[in-house]
TORKOL-4160 file (C-alpha; in steps of 0.2 Angstrom, whole numbers, padded with zeros to 4 digits, m for minus):
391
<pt num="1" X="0396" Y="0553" Z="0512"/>
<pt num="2" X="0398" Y="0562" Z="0496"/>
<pt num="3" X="0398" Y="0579" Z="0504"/>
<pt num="4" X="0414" Y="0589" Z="0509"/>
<pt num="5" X="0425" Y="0575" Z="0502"/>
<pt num="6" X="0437" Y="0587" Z="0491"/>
<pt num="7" X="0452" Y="0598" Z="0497"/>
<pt num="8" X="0445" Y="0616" Z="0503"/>
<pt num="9" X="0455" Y="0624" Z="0488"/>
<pt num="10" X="0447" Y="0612" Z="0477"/>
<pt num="11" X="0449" Y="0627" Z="0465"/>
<pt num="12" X="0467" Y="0629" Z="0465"/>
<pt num="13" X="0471" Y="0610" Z="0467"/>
<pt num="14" X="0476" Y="0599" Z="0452"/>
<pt num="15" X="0466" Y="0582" Z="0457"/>
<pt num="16" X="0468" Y="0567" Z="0447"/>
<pt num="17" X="0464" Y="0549" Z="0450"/>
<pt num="18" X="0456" Y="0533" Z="0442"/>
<pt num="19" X="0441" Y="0529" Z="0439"/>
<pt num="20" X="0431" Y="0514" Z="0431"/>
<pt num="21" X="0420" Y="0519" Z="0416"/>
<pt num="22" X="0407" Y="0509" Z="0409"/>
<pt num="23" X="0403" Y="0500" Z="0392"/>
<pt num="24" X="0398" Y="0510" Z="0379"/>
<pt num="25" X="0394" Y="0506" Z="0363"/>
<pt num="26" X="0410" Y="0500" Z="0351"/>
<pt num="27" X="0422" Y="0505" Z="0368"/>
<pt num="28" X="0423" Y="0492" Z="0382"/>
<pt num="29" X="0424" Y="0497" Z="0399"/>
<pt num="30" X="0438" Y="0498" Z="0412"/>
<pt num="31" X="0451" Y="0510" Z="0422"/>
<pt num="32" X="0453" Y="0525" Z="0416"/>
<pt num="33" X="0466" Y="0542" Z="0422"/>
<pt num="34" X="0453" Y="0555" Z="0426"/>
<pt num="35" X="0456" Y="0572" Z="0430"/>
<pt num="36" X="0445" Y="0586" Z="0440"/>
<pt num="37" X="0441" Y="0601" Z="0431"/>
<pt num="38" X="0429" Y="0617" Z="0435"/>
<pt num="39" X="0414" Y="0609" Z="0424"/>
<pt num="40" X="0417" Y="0589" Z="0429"/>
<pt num="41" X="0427" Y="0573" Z="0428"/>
<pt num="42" X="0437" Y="0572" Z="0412"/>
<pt num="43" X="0445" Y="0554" Z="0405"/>
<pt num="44" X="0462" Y="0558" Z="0399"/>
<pt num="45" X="0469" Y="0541" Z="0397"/>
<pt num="46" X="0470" Y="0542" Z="0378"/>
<pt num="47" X="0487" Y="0552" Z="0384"/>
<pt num="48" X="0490" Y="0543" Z="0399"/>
<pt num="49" X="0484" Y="0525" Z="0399"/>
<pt num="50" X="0491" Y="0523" Z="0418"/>
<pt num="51" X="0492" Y="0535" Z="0432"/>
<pt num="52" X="0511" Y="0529" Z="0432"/>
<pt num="53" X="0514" Y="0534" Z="0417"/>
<pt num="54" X="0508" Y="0553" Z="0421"/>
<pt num="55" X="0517" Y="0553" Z="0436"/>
<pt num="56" X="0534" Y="0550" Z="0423"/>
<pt num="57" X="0531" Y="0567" Z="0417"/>
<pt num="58" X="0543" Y="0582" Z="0421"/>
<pt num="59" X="0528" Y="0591" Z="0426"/>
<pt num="60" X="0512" Y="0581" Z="0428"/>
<pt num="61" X="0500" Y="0593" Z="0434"/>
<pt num="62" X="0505" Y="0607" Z="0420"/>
<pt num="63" X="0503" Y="0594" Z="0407"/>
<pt num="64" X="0487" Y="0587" Z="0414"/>
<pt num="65" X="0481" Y="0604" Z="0416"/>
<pt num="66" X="0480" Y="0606" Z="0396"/>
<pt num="67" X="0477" Y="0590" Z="0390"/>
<pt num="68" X="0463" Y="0584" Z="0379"/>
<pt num="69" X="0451" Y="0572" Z="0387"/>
<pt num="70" X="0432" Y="0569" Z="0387"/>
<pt num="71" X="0420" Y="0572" Z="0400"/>
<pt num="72" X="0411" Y="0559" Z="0410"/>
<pt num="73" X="0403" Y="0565" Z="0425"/>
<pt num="74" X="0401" Y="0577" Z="0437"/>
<pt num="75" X="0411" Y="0577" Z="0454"/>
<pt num="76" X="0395" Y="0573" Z="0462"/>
<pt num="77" X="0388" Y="0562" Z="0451"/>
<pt num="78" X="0404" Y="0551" Z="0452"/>
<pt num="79" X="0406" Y="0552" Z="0470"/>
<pt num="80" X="0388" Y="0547" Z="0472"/>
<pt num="81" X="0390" Y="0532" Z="0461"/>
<pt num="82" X="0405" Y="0524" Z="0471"/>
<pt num="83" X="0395" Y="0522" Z="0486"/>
<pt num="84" X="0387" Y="0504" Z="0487"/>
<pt num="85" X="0395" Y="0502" Z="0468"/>
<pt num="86" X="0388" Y="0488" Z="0457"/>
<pt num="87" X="0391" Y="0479" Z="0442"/>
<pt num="88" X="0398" Y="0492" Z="0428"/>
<pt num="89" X="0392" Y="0508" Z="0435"/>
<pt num="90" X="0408" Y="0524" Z="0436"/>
<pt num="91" X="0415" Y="0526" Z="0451"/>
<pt num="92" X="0434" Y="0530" Z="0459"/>
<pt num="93" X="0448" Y="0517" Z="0461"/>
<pt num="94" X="0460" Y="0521" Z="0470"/>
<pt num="95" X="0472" Y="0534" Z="0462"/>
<pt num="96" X="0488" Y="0523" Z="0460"/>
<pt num="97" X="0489" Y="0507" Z="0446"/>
<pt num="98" X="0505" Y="0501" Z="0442"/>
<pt num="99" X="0517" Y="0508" Z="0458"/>
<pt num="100" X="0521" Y="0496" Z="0468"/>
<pt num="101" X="0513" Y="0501" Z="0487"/>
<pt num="102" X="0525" Y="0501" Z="0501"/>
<pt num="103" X="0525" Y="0511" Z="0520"/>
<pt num="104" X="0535" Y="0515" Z="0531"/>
<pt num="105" X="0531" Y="0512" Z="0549"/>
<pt num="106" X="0532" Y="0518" Z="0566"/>
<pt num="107" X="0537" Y="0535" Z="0561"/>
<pt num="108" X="0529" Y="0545" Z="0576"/>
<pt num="109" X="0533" Y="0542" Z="0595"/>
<pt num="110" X="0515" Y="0537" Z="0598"/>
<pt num="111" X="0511" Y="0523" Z="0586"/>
<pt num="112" X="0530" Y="0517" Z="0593"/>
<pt num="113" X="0524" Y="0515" Z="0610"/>
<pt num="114" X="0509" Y="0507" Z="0604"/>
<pt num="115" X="0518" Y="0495" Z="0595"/>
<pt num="116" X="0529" Y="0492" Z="0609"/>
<pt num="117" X="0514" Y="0488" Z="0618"/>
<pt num="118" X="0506" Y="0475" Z="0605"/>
<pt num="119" X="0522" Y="0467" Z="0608"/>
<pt num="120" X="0525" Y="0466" Z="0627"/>
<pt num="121" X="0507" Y="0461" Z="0628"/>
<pt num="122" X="0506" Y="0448" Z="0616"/>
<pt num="123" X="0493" Y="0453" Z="0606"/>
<pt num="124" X="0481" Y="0453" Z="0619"/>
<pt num="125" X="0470" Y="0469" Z="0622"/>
<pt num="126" X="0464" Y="0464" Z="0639"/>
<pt num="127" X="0482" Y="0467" Z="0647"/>
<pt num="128" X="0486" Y="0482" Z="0636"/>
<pt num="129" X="0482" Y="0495" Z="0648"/>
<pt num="130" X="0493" Y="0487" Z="0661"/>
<pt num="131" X="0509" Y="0486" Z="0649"/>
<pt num="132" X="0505" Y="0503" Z="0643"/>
<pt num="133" X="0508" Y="0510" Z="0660"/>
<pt num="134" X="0522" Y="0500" Z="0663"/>
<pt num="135" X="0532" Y="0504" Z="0646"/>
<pt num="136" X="0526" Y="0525" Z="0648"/>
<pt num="137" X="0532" Y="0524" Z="0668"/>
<pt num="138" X="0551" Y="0516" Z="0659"/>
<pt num="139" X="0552" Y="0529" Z="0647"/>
<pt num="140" X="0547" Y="0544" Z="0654"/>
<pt num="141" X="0530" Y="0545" Z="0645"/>
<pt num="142" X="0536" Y="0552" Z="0628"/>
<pt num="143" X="0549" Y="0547" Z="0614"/>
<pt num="144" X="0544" Y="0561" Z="0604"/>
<pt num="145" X="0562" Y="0572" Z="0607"/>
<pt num="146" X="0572" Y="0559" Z="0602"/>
<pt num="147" X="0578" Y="0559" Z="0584"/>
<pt num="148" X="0581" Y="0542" Z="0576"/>
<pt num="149" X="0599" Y="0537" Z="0573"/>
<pt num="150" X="0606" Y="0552" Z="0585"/>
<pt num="151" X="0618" Y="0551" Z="0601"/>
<pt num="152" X="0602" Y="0554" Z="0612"/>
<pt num="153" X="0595" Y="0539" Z="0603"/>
<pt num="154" X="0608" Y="0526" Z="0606"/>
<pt num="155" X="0609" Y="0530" Z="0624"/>
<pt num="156" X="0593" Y="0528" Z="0626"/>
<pt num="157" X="0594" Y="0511" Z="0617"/>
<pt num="158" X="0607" Y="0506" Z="0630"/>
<pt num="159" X="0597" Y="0511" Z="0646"/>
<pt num="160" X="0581" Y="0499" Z="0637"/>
<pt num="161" X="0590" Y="0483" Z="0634"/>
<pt num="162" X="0596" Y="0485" Z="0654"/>
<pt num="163" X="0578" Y="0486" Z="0657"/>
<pt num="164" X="0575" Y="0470" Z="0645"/>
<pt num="165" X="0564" Y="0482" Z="0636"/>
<pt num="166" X="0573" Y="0485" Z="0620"/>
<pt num="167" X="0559" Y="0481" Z="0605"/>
<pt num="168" X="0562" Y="0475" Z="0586"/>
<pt num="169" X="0549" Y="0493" Z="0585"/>
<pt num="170" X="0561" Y="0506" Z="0593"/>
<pt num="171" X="0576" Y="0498" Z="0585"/>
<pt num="172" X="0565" Y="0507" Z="0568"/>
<pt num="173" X="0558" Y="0519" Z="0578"/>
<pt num="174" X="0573" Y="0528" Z="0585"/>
<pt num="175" X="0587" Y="0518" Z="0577"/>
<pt num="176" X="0597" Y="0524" Z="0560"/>
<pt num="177" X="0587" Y="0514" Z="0550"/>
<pt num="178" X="0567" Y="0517" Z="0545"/>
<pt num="179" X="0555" Y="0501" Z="0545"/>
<pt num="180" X="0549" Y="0503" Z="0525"/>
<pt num="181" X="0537" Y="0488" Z="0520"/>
<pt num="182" X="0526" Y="0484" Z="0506"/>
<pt num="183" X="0508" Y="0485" Z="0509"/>
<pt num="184" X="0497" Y="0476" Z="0497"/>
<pt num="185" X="0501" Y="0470" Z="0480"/>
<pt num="186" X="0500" Y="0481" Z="0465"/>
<pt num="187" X="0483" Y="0484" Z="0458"/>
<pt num="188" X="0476" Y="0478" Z="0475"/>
<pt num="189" X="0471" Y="0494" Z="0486"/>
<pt num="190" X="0451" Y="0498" Z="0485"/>
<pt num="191" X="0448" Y="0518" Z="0485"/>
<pt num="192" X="0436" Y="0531" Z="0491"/>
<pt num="193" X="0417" Y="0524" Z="0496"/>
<pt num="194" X="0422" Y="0505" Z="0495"/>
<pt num="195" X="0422" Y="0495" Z="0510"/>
<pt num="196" X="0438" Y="0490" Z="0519"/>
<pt num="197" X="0444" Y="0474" Z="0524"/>
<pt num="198" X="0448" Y="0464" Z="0544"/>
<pt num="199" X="0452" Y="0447" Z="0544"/>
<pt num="200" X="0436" Y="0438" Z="0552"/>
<pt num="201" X="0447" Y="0430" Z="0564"/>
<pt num="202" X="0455" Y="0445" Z="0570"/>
<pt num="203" X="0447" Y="0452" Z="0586"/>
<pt num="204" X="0460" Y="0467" Z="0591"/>
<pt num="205" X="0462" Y="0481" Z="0575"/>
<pt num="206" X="0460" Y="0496" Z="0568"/>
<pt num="207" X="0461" Y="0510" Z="0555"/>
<pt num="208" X="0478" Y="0519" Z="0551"/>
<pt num="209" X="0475" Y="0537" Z="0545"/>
<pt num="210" X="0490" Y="0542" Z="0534"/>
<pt num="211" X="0497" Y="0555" Z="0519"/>
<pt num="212" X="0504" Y="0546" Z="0507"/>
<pt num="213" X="0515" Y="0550" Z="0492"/>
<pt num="214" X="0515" Y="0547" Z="0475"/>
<pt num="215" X="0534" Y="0544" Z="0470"/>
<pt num="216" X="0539" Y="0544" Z="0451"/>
<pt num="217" X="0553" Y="0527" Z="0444"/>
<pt num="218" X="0565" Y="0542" Z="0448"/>
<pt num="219" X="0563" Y="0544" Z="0467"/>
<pt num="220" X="0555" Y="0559" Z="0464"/>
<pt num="221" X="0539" Y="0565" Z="0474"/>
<pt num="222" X="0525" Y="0572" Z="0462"/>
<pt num="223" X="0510" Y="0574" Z="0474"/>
<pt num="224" X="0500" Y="0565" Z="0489"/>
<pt num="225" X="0485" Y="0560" Z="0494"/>
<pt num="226" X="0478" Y="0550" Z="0510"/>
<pt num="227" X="0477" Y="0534" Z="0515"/>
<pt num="228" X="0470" Y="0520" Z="0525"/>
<pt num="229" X="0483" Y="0508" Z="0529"/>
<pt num="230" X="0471" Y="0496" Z="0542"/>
<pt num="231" X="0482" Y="0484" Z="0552"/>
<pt num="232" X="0477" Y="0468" Z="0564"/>
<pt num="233" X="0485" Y="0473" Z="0582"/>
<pt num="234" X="0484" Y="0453" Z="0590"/>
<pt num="235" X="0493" Y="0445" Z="0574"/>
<pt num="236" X="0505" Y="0457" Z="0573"/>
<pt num="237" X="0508" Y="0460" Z="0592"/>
<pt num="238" X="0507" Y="0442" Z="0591"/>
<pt num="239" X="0524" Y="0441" Z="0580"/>
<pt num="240" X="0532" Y="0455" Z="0568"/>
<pt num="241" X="0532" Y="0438" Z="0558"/>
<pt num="242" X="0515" Y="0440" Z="0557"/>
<pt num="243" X="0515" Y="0456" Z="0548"/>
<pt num="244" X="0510" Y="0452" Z="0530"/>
<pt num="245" X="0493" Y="0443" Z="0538"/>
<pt num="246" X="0489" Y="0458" Z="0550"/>
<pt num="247" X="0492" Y="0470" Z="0537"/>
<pt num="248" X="0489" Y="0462" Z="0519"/>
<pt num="249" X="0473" Y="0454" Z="0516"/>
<pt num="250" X="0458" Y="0458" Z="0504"/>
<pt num="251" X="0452" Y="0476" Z="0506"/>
<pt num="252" X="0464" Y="0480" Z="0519"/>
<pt num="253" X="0472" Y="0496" Z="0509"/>
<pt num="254" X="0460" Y="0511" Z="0505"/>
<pt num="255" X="0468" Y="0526" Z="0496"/>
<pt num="256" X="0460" Y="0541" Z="0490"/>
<pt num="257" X="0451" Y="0551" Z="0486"/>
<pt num="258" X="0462" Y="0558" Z="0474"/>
<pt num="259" X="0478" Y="0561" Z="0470"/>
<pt num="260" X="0486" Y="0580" Z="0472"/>
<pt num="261" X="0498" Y="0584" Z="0459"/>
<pt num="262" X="0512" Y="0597" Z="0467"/>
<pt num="263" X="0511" Y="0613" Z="0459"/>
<pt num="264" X="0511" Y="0632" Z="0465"/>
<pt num="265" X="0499" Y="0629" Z="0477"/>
<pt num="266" X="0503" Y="0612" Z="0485"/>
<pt num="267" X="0521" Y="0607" Z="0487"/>
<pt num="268" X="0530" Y="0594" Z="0501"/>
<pt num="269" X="0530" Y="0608" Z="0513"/>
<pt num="270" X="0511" Y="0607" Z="0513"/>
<pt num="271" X="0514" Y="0587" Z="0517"/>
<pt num="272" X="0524" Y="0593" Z="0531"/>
<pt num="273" X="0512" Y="0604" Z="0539"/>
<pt num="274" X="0496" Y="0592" Z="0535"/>
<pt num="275" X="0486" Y="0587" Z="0549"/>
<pt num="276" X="0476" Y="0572" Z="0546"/>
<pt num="277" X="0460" Y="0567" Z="0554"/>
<pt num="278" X="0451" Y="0551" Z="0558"/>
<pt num="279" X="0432" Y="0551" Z="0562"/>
<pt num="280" X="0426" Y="0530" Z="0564"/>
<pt num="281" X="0407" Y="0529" Z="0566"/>
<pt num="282" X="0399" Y="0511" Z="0570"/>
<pt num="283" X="0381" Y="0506" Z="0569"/>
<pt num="284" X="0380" Y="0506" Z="0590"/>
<pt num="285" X="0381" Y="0523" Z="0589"/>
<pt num="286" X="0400" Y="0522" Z="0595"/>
<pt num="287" X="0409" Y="0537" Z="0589"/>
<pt num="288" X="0429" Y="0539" Z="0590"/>
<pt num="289" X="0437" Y="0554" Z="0585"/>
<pt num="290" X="0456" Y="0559" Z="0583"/>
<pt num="291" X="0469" Y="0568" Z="0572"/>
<pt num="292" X="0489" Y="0565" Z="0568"/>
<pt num="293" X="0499" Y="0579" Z="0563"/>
<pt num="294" X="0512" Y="0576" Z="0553"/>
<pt num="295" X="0523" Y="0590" Z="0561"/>
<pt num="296" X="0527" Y="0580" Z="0574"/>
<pt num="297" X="0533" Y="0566" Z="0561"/>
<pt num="298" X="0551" Y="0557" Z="0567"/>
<pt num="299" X="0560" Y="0554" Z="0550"/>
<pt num="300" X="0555" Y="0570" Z="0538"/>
<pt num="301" X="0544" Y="0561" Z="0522"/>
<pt num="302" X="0559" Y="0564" Z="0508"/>
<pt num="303" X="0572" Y="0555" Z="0521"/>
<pt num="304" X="0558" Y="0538" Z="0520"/>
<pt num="305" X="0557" Y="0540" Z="0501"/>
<pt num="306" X="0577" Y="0540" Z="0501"/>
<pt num="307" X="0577" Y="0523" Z="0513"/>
<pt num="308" X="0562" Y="0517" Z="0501"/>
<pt num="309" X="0572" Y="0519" Z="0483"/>
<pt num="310" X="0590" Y="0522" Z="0478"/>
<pt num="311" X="0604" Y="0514" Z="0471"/>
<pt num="312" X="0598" Y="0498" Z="0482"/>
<pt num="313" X="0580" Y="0499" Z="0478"/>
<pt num="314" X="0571" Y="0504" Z="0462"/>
<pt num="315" X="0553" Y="0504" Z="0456"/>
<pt num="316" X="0552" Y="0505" Z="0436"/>
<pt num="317" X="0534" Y="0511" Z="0439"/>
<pt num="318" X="0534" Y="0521" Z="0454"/>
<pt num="319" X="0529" Y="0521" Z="0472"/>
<pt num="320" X="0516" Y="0525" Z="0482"/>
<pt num="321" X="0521" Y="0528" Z="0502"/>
<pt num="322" X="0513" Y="0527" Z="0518"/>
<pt num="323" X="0522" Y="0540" Z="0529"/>
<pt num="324" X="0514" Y="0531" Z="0545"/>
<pt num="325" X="0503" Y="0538" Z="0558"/>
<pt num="326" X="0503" Y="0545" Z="0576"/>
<pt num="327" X="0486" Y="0540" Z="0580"/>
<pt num="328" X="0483" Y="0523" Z="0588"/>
<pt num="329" X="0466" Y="0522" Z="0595"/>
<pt num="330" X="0464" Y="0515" Z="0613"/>
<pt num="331" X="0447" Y="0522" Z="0617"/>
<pt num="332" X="0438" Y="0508" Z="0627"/>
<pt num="333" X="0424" Y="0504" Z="0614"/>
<pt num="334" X="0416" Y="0490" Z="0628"/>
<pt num="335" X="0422" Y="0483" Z="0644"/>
<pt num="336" X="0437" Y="0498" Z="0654"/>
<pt num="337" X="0452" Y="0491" Z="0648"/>
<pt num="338" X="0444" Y="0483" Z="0632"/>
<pt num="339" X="0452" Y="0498" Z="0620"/>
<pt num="340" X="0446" Y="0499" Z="0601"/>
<pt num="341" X="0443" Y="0488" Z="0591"/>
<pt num="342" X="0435" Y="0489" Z="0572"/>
<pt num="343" X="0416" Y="0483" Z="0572"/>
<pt num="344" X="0405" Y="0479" Z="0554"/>
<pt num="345" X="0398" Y="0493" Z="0548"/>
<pt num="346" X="0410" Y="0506" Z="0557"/>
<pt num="347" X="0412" Y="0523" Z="0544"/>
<pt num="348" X="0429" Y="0527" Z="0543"/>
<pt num="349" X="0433" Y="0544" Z="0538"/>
<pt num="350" X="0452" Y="0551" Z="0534"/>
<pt num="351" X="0453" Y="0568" Z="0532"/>
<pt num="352" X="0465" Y="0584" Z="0528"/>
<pt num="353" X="0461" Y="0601" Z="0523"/>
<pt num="354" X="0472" Y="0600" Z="0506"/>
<pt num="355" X="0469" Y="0583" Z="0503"/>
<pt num="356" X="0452" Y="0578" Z="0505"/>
<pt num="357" X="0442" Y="0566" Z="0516"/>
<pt num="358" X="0444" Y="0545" Z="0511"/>
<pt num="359" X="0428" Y="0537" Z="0515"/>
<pt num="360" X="0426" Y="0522" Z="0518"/>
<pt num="361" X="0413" Y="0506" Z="0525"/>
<pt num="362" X="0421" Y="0491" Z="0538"/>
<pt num="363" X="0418" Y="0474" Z="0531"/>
<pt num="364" X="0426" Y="0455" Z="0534"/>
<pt num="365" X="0438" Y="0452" Z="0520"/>
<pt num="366" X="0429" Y="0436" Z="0516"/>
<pt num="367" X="0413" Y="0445" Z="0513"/>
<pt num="368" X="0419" Y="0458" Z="0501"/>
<pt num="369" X="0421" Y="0455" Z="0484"/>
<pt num="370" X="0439" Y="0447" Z="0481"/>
<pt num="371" X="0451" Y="0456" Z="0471"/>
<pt num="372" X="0452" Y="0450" Z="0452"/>
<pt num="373" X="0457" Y="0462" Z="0443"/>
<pt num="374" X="0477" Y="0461" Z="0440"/>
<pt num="375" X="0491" Y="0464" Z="0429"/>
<pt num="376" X="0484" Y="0455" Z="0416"/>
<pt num="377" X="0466" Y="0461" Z="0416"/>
<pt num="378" X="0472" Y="0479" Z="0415"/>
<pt num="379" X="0482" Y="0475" Z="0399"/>
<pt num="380" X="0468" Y="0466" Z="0390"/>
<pt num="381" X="0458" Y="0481" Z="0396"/>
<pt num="382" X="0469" Y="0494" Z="0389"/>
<pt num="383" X="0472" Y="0484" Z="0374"/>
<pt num="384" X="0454" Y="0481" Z="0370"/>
<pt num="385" X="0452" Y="0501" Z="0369"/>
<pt num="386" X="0469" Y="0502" Z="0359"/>
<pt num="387" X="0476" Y="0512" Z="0374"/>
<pt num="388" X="0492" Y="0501" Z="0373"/>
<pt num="389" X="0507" Y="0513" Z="0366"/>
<pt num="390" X="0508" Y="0508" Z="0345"/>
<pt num="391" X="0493" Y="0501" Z="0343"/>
């Protein structure tokens, strides 16, 4: 799993992330800002005790690049260790603490459609195929040259409702407004090699590949890395009221590998041309492949982080953002007509060539550890290694 999991110019890239370092003697343990160098891992939180905080720099990855810091691993060693973790050993969190992590949703025509679907067919996967047909006859089997908030737009919103077919989705899909949501909880999304979470009860889900930004308390982007925003298809399809229990439950945010600071040779361009790809593997030898290319993208990425933060909206900390993704998988996994649904076990592997592959195992939320460590455990931990600022 270890093996090609770092951006193809891993040599030009400034990666940073967080990572959990063990006890030593006189030094508790606990998360730490790590960045990748030529020779290893280095710990550089005596500077920055919170990814946040070297986010608030001007530049972070020119003062990352010359900071002091010790080393703790190889890239290997530390990549190795975060499969199948246990107890205190090193291995990666996910590369964001202390922003609060929000997404922004149906952002390419396809997903837009799909969630049309989910809706018109009630959550149910067995009559998916037959609504799918029906809604791609209406509409003329694409959305994707329709600009959201246009003329074109607004007529096409008119010739829907007279079908009865107008959707809470394509009011966000193609309307003025983008759908921006919160995610998971702060402190709460698991990183690369940990397992990933579906509701036990949830019988109709799946992963969502996704770029997604690093945002500073300013608005400002500072780099991107990938992320898996998994999502339960009946309880949302069920109700849009449903969305926090189809998309926040333990586990259920992976975001990693690492984050990739902009600098001269990764900028929001690069976001813009990313292709991401998805590879799911399950223990029945089922193998589904796919990729989403953020060309294709509806609202450009710096218009969602405009509807995310402003003179309505701040985050004192920082963001991370989920762009969204054009890849909703519908490849019959069982019976024709069954579509994809998330088994135990499945391997799910998000890739881009600038930002590195997330890895990560398929688990029940109820059987994987349950999140404990907060707010205030991170403060006691930084405290008890006099990381706190004036100590």
């Amino acid at each position: 799993m270890a093996a090609g999991c770092l951006p193809s110019d891993r040599a030009e890239a400034t990666l940073v992330g967080r990572a959990w370092l063990p006890s030593q003697p006189g030094r508790p343990g606990g998360p730490s800002v790590v960045v990748l160098r030529e020779d290893g891992v280095y710990d550089v939180s005596a500077a920055w005790p919170t990814l946040s905080a070297l986010l608030e720099e001007q530049s972070p990855a020119a003062a990352v690049q010359t900071a002091a810091g010790h080393r703790v691993a190889s890239v290997d060693e530390l990549l190795t260790a975060s499969i199948g973790r246990s107890g205190d050993a090193a291995h990666l969190l996910a590369p964001c603490d202390l922003q609060v992590i929000k997404a922004a949703g149906v952002t390419f025509a396809a997903s837009l459609l799909e969630r049309v679907i989910e809706e018109q067919a009630k959550g149910n996967p067995a009559t998916a195929a037959a609504v799918r047909s029906q809604v791609l006859d209406i509409l003329g089997g694409s959305l994707a040259e329709v600009k959201p908030g246009s003329a074109r737009a607004a007529q096409l919103k008119s010739l829907l409702v007279q079908q009865g077919l107008w959707s809470q989705y394509l009011e966000v899909g193609i309307g003025p407004d983008a759908e921006i949501f919160t995610k998971a909880p702060v402190l709460s999304a698991v990183g690369w090699g940990a397992e990933v979470g579906i509701h036990p009860e949830s019988l109709w889900n799946n992963p969502e590949p996704e770029v997604v930004l690093a945002v500073d308390s300013g608005g400002r982007v500072k780099g991107a890395t990938l992320g898996n925003d998994v999502n339960l298809r009946d309880f949302e399809g069920r109700s849009a009221l449903l969305l926090g229990k189809a998309k926040d439950n333990n586990a259920s945010c992976a975001i990693g590998p690492l984050l990739r600071l902009f600098d001269a040779s990764f900028s929001i361009d690069d976001v813009r041309r990313c292709v991401v790809t998805l590879e799911v593997s399950g223990t029945d030898g089922f193998e589904l492949r796919g990729e989403s290319t953020m060309s294709q993208i509806s609202r450009d990425p710096l218009d969602l982080v405009r509807q995310a933060h402003g003179a309505h909206h701040q985050y004192p900390d920082g963001f991370m953002l989920f762009l969204g993704t054009m890849f909703a998988p519908v490849q019959d996994r069982g019976e024709p007509g069954s579509g994809f649904t998330h088994k135990v076990g499945d391997i799910v592997r998000i890739g881009s060539a600038k930002l590195g592959t997330l890895v990560n195992t398929v688990q029940h939320c109820d059987r994987i550890a349950p999140w404990t460590f907060g707010l205030r455990a991170l403060f006691d931990s930084l405290a008890q290694r006099g990381l706190l600022r004036g100590q």
